[in-house]
C-alpha positions, -999 to 999 in steps of 0.1 A, spaced: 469 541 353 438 560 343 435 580 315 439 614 312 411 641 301 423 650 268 418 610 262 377 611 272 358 603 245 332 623 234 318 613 207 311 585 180 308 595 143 302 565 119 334 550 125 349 579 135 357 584 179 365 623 186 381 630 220 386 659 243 416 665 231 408 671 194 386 701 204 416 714 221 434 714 191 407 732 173 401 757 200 441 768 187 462 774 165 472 738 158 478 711 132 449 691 123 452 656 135 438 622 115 412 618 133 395 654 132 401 652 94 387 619 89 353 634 112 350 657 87 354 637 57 322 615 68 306 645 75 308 656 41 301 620 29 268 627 44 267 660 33 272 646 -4 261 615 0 264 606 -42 275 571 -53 297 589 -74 317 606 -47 343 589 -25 363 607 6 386 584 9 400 582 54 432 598 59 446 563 71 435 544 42 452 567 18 487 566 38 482 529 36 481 529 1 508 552 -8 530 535 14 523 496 17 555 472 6 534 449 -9 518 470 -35 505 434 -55 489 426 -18 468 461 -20 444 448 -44 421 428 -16 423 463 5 415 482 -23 387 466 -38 362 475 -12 367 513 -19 352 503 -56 378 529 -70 364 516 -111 327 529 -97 338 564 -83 340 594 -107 350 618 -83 379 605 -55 396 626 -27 430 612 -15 447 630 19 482 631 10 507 628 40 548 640 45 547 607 74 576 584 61 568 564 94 545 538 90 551 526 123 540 562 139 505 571 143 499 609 138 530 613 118 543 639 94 539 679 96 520 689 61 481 677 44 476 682 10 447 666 -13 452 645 -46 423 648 -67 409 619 -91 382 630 -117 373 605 -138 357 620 -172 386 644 -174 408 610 -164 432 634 -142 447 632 -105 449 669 -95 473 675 -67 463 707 -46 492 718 -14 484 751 3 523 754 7 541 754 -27 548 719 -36 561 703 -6 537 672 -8 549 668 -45 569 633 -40 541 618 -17 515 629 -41 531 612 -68 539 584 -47 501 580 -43 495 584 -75 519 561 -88 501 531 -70 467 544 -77 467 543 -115 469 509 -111 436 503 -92 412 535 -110 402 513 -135 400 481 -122 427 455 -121 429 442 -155 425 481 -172 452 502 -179 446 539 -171 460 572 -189 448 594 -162 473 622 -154 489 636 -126 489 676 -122 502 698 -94 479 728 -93 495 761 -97 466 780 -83 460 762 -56 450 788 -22 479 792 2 478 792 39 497 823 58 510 802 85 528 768 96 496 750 107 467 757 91 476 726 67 449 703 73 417 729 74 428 738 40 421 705 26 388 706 45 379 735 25 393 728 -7 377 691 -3 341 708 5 345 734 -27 349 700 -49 324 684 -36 301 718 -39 316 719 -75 305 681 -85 274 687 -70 261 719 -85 283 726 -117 294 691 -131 260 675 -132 246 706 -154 273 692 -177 301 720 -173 333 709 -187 355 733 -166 369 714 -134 370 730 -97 402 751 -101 378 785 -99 351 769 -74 383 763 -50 396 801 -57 365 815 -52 358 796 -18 388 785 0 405 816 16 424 831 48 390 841 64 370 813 53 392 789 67 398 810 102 360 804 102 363 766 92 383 758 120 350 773 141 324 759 123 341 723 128 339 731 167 308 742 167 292 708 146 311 687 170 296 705 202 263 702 186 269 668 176 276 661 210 245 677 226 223 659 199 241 627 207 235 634 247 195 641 239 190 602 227 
């Protein structure tokens, strides 16, 4: 059986394949999928491309907050080089499946900075993500500072954290609010500002800037594609 036209790839990220059917979903009001997220995440990898900054995949995270075998994480782990990183975005997940690709119904970010030694947990919808956030976190404190270093970084749901007006918009707010941090790190913490992003993500992440998000991600991946069809 052939496959279908939302299945047509086209195009090739890093290690990221987008296919027809992901610019569907941003051409409407939809939930973001794994795939669009993690396109944007190595986009912004090479938008900040600091050895201090990690975006960590969307699948990599769920496998980490959810493996049985946490002792058997440290081999996956390593690679990531969490004890290098100052600055770490997590995707958090509601997908209790691991078993089911594209799973759960809500994105939210968990935040790890490391001079402030704190895992900052940001949900555009209350704190519905709270218990896979901390589930994350729980198995990460283990592996920020290396495996034979114990770590006292915290864990804190952010109160102020910008909140979407509808049912779907889920996953362009952790776009946004990821791209703000990485602005932040960028321009504010290197001049040695103490504050973290809290105001940075305020200032940036709102109702019409994320409407707009949602256009500027098509419009990268359509020029992407015509740039990628010119070689």
């Amino acid at each position: 059986m052939g496959r279908s036209s939302g299945d047509e790839k086209i195009l090739s990220y890093k290690d990221v394949v987008l296919r027809r059917s992901d610019l569907d979903i941003l051409s409407g009001p939809c939930f973001l999928n794994d795939r669009i997220i993690e396109f944007y995440f190595s986009y912004l990898s090479s938008c900040y491309p600091s050895p201090d900054i990690l975006l960590v995949p969307p699948s990599i995270a769920f496998w980490i907050a959810n493996c049985p075998d946490v002792e058997g994480l440290k081999d996956f782990v390593e690679p990531l080089d969490l004890p290098g990183k100052k600055l770490v975005i997590f995707l958090v997940n509601d997908n209790e499946n691991v078993g089911l690709a594209d799973g759960g119904s809500h994105w939210s970010l968990l935040v790890f900075e490391r001079d402030a030694s704190v895992f900052v947990h940001h949900d555009s919808s209350g704190g519905m993500n709270g218990r896979y956030a901390r589930r994350l976190y729980e198995v990460l404190v283990g592996f920020i500072n290396g495996p034979n270093s114990a770590s006292d970084a915290k864990f804190i749901q952010c109160s102020s954290s910008p909140q979407q007006l509808n049912g779907y918009d889920c996953g362009l707010y952790v776009i946004a609010t990821a791209r703000a941090i990485c602005c932040w790190y960028e321009t504010v913490k290197l001049s040695n500002e103490k504050d973290l992003w809290f105001s940075s993500v305020e200032e940036q992440v709102t109702p019409p800037s994320v409407t707009e998000l949602r256009k500027e991600i098509l419009q990268l991946i359509k020029d992407l594609m015509t740039a990628d069809a010119k070689c």
